[in-house]
LUMBALO-475831 format. One record per atom (N, C-alpha, C, O): chain; x, y, z; residue number from 1. Coordinates in Angstrom, 1 decimal, m for minus. Example, Ala and Ser with C-alpha at 12.3 -4.5 7.8 and 13.67 -1.06 7.14 Angstrom:
// LUMBALO-475831
A:13.2:m5.7:7.8:1
A:12.3:m4.5:7.8:1
A:13.2:m3.3:7.8:1
A:14.2:m3.3:8.5:1
A:12.8:m2.2:7.1:2
A:13.7:m1.1:7.1:2
A:12.9:0.0:7.9:2
A:13.4:1.1:8.0:2
***
This chain:
// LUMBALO-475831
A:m116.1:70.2:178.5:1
A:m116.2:69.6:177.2:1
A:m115.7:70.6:176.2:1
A:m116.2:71.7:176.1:1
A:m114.8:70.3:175.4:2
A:m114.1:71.0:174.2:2
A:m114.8:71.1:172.9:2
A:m114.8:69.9:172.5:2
A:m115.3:71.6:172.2:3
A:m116.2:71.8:170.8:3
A:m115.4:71.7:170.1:3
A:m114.5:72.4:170.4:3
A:m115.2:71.1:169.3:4
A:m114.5:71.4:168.1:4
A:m115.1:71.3:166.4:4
A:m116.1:70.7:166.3:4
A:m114.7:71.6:165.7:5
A:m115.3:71.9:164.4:5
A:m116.2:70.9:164.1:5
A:m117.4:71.0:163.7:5
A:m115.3:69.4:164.3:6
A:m115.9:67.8:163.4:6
A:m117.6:68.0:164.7:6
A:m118.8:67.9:164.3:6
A:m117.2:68.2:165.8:7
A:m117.9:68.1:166.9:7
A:m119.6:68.8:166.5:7
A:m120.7:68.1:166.6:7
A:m119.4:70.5:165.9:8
A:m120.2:71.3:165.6:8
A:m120.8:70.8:164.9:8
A:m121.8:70.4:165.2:8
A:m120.4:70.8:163.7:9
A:m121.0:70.2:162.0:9
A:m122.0:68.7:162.8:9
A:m123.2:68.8:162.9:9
A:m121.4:67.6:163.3:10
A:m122.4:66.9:163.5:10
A:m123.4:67.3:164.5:10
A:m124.3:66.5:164.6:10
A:m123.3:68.1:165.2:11
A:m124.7:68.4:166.2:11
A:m125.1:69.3:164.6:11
A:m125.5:68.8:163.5:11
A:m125.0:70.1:164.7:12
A:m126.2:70.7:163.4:12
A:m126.2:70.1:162.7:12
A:m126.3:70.9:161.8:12
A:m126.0:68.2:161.8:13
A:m126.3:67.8:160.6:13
A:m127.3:66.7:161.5:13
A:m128.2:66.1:161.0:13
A:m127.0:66.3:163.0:14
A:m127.6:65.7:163.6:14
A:m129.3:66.3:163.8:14
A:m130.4:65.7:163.6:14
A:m129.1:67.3:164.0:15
A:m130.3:68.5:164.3:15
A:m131.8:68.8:163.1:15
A:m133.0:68.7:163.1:15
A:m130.6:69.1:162.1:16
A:m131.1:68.8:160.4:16
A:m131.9:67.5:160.7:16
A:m133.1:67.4:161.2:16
A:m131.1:66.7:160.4:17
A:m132.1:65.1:160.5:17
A:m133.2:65.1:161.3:17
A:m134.3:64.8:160.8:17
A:m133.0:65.5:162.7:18
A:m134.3:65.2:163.1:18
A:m135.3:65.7:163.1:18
A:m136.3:65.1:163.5:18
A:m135.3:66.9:162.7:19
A:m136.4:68.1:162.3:19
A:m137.1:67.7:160.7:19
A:m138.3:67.8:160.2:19
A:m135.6:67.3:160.2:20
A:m136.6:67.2:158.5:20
A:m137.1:65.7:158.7:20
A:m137.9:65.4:157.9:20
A:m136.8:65.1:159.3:21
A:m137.3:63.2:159.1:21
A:m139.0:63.2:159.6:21
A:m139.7:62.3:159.0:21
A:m139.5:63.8:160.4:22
A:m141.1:64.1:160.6:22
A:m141.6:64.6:159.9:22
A:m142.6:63.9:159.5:22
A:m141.5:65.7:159.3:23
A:m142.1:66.7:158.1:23
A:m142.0:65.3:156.6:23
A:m143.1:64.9:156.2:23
A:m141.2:65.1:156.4:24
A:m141.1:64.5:155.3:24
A:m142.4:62.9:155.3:24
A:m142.9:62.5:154.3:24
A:m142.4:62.5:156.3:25
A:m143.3:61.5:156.7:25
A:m144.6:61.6:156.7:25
A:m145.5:60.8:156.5:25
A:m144.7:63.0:156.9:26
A:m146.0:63.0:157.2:26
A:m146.9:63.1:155.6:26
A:m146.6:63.8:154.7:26
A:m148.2:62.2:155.7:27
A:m148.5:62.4:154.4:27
A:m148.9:63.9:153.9:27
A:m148.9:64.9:154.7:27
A:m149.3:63.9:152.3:28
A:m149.5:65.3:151.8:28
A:m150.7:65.3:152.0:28
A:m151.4:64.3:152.0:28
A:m151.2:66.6:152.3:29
A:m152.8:66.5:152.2:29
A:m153.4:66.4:153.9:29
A:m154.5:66.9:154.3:29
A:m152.7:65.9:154.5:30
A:m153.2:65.7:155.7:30
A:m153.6:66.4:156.9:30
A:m152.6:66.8:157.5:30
A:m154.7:66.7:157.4:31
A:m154.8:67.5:158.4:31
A:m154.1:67.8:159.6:31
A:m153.9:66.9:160.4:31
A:m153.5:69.1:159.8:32
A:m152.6:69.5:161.3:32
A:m153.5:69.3:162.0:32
A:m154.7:69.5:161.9:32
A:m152.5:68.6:163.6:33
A:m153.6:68.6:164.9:33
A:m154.1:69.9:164.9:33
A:m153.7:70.7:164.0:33
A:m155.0:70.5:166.0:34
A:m155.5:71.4:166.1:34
A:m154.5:72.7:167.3:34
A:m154.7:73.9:167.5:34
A:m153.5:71.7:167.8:35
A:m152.7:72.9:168.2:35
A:m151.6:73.6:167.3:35
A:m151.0:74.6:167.7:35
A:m151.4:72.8:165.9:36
A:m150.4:73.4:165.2:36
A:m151.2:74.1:163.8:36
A:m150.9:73.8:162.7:36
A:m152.0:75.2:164.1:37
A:m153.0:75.7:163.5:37
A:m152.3:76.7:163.8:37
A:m151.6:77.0:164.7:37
A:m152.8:77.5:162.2:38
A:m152.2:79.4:162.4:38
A:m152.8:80.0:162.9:38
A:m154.0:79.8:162.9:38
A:m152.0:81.3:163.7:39
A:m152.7:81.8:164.8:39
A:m152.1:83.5:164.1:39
A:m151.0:84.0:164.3:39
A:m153.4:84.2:163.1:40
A:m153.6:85.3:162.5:40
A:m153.1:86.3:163.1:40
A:m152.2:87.0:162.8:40
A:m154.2:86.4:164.3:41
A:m153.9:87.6:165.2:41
A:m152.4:87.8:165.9:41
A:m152.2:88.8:166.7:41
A:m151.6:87.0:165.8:42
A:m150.1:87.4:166.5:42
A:m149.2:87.5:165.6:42
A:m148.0:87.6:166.0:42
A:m149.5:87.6:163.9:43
A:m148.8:87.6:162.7:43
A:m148.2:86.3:161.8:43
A:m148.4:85.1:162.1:43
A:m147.8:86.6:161.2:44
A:m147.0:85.8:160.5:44
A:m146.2:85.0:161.1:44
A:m145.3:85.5:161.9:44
A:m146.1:82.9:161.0:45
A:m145.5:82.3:161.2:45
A:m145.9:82.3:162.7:45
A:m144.8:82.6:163.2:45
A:m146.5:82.3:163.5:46
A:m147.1:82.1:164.6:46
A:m148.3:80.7:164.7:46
A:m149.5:80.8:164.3:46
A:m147.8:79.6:165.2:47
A:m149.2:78.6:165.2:47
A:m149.8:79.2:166.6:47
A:m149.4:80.1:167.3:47
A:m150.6:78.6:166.8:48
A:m151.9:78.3:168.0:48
A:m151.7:76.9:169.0:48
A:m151.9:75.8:168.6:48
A:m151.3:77.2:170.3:49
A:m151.0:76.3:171.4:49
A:m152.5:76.1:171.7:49
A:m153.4:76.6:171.1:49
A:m152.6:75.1:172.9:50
A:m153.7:75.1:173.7:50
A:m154.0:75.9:175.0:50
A:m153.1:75.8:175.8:50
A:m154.6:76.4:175.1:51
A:m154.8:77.4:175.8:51
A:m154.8:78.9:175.8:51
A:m154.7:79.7:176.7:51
A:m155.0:79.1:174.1:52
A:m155.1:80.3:172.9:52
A:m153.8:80.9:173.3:52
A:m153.7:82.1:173.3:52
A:m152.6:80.1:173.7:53
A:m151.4:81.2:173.6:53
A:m150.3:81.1:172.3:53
A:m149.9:80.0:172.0:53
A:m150.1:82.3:171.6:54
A:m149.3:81.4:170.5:54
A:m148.2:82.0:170.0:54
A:m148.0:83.2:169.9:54
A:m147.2:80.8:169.4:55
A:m145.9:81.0:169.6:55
A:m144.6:80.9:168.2:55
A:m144.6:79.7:168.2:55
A:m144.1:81.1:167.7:56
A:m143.0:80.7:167.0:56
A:m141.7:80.7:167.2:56
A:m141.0:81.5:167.8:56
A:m141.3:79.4:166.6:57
A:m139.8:79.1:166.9:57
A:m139.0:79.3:165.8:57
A:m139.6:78.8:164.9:57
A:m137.9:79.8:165.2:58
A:m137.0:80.1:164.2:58
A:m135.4:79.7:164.7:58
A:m135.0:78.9:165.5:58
A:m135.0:80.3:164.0:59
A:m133.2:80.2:163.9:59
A:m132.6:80.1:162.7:59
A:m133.2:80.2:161.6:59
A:m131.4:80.0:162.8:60
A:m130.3:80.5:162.0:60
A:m129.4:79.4:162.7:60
A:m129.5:79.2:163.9:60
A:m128.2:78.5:161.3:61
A:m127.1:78.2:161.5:61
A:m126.2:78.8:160.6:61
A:m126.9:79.2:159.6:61
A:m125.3:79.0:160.4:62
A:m123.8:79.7:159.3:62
A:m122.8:78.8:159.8:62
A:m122.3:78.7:160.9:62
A:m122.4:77.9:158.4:63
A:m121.3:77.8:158.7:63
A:m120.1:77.9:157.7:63
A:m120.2:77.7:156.5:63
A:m118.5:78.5:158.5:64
A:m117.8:79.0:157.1:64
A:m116.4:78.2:156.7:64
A:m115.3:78.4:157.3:64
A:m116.4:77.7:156.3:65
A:m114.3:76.9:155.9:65
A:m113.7:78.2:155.2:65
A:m114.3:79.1:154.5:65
A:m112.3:78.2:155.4:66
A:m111.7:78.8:155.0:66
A:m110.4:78.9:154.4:66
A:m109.9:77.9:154.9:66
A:m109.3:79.5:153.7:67
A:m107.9:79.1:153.8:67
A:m107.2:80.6:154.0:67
A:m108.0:81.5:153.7:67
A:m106.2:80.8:154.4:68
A:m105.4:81.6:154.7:68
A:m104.3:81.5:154.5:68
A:m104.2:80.3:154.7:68
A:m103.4:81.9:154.3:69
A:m102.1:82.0:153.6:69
A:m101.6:82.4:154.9:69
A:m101.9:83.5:155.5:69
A:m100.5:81.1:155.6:70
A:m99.7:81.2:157.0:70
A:m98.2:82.0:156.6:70
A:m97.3:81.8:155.7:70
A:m98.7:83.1:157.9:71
A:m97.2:83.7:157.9:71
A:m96.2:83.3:158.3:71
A:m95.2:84.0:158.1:71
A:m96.1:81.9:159.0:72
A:m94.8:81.8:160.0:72
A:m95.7:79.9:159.6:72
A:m96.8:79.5:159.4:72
A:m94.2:79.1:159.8:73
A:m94.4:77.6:159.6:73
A:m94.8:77.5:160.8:73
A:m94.6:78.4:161.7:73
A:m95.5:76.1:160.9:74
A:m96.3:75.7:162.0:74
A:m97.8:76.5:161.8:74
A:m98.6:75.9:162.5:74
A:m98.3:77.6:161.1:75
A:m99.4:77.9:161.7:75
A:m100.6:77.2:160.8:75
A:m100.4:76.3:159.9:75
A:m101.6:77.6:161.2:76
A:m103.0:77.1:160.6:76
A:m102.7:77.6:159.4:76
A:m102.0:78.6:159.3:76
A:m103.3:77.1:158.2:77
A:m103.9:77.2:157.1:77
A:m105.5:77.4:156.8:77
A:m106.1:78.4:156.6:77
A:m106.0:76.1:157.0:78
A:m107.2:76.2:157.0:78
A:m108.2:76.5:158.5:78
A:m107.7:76.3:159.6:78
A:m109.4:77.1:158.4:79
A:m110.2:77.3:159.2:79
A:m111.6:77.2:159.0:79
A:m112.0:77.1:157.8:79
A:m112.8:77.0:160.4:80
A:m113.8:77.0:160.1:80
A:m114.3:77.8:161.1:80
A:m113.6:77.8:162.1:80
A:m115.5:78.8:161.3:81
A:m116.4:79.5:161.8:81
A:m117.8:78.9:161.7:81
A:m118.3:78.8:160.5:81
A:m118.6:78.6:163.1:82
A:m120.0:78.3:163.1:82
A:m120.7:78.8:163.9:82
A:m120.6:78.4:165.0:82
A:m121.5:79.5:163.7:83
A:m122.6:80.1:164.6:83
A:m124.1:80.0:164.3:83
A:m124.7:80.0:163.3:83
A:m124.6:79.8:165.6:84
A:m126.7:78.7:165.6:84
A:m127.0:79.8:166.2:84
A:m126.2:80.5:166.7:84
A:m127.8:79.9:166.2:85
A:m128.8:81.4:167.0:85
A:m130.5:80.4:167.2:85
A:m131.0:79.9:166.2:85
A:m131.2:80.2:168.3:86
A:m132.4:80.0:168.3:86
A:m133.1:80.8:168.8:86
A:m132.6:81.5:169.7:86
A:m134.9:81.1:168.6:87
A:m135.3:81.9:169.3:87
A:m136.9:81.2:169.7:87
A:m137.5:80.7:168.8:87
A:m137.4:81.3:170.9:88
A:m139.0:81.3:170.9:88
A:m139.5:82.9:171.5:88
A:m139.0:83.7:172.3:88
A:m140.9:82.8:170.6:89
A:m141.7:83.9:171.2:89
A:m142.8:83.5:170.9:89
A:m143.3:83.1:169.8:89
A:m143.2:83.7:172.6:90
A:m144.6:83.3:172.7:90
A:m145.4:83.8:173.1:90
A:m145.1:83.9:174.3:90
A:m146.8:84.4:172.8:91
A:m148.0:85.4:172.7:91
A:m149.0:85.3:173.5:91
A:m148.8:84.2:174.1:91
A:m150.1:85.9:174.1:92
A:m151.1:85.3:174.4:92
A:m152.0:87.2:175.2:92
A:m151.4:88.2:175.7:92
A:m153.8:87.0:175.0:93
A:m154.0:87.8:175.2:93
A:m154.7:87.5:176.1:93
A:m155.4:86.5:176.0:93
A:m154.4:88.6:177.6:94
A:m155.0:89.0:178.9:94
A:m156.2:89.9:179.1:94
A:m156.6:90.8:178.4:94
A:m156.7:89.4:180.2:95
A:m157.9:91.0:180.5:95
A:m156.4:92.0:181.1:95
A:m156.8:92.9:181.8:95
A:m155.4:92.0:181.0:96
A:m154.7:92.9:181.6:96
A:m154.1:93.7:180.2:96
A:m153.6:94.8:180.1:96
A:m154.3:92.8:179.1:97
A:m154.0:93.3:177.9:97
A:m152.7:92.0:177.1:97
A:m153.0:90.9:177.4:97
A:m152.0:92.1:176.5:98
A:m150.9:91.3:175.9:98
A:m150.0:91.0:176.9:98
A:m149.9:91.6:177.9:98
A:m149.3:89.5:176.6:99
A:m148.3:89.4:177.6:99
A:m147.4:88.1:176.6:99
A:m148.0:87.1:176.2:99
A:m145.7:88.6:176.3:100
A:m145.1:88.3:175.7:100
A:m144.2:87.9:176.4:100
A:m143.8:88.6:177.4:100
A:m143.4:86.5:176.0:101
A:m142.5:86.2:176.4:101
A:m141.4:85.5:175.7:101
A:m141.7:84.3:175.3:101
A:m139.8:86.0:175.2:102
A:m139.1:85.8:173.9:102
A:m137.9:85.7:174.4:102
A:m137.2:86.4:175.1:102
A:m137.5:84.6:173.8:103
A:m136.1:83.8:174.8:103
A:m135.4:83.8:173.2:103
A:m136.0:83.4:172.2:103
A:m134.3:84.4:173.3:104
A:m133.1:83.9:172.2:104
A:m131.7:83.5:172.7:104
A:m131.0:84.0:173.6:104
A:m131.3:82.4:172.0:105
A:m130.2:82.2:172.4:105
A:m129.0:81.9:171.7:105
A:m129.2:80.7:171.7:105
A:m127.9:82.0:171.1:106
A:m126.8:82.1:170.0:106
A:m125.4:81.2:170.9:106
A:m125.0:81.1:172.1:106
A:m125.1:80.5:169.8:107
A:m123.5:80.1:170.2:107
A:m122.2:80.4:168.6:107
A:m122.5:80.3:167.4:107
A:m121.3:80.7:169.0:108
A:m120.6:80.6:167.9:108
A:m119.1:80.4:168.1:108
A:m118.6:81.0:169.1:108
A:m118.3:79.6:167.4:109
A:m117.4:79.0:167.4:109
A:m116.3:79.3:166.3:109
A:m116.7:79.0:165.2:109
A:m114.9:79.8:166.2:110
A:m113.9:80.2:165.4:110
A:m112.3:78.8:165.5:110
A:m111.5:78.8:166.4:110
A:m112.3:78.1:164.7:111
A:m111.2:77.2:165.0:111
A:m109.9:77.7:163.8:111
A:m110.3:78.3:162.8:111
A:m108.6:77.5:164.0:112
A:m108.4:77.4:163.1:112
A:m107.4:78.6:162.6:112
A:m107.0:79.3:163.5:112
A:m107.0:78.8:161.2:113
A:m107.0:80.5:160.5:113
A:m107.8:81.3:160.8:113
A:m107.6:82.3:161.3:113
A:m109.0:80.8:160.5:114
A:m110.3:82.1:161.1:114
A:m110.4:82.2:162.8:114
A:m111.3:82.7:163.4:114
A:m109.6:81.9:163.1:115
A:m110.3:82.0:164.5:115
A:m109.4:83.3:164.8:115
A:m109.3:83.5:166.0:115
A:m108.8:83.9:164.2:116
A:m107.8:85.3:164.8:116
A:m108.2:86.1:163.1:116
A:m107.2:86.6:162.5:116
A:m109.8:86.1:162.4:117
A:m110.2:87.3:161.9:117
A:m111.3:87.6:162.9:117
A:m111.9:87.0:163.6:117
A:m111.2:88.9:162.6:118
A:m112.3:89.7:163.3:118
A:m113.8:89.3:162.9:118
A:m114.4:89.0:161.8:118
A:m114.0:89.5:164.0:119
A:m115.2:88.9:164.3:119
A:m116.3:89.6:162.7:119
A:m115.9:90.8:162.5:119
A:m117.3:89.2:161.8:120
A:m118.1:90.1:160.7:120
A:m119.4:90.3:161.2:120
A:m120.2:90.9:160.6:120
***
C-alpha cells in the first residue's frame, strides 16, 4: 500500500472525528465511569483501569505544505510533510515494587518539494 499525502490528511482528519464525536456528546456535568477516574499517585494525566493499574495515552500529529522554487522544469513545486507519534504508558504497583510498561510508536511521511529537505 502506497501513502500518499490526500491518503495521510484523511486518516488523521478521520481519527480527529472519532475521538472528538464522543467527548462532545457526552453531557456536561456528568459522572465518569469509575475506570476513567484520575489516578494521583502515577502523576499527571494518568486515569485509573480496573484492576488499580493506570495508564495514559497521548500523541502528536504535524502537518506541513510547502512551496519551493524548482530548479530544473518538470520538478515539484509544492510539498507536504506529516508525521503522528502515539504513545501508551501504563503503571501499576507490585509487592515486587513498580512495574511499567510504555509502547511509542511514530510514522512520518515527506512527498513532494519537501521530501529532499532534511529531515528538522
Amino acid at each position: 500500500m502506497t501513502l500518499t499525502p490526500a491518503s495521510i490528511r484523511f486518516a488523521c482528519l478521520a481519527t480527529a472525528l472519532a475521538l472528538a464525536g464522543p467527548a462532545a456528546a457526552a453531557p456536561e456535568g456528568a459522572p465518569s465511569p469509575a475506570a476513567m477516574r484520575a489516578c494521583a499517585s502515577m502523576g499527571a494525566g494518568f486515569v485509573s483501569l480496573p484492576g488499580g493499574a493506570c495508564a495514559r495515552v497521548g500523541g502528536r500529529v504535524r502537518y506541513e505544505g510547502g512551496y519551493a522554487q524548482p530548479r530544473a522544469r518538470g520538478q515539484a513545486s509544492t510539498g507536504t510533510a506529516v508525521t503522528g507519534r502515539a504513545f501508551v504508558d501504563a503503571r501499576t504497583q507490585t509487592e515486587a515494587g513498580p512495574v511499567r510498561a510504555y509502547v511509542r510508536v511514530g510514522v512520518s511521511r515527506r512527498a513532494g518539494a519537501l521530501a529532499s529537505d532534511p529531515v528538522r
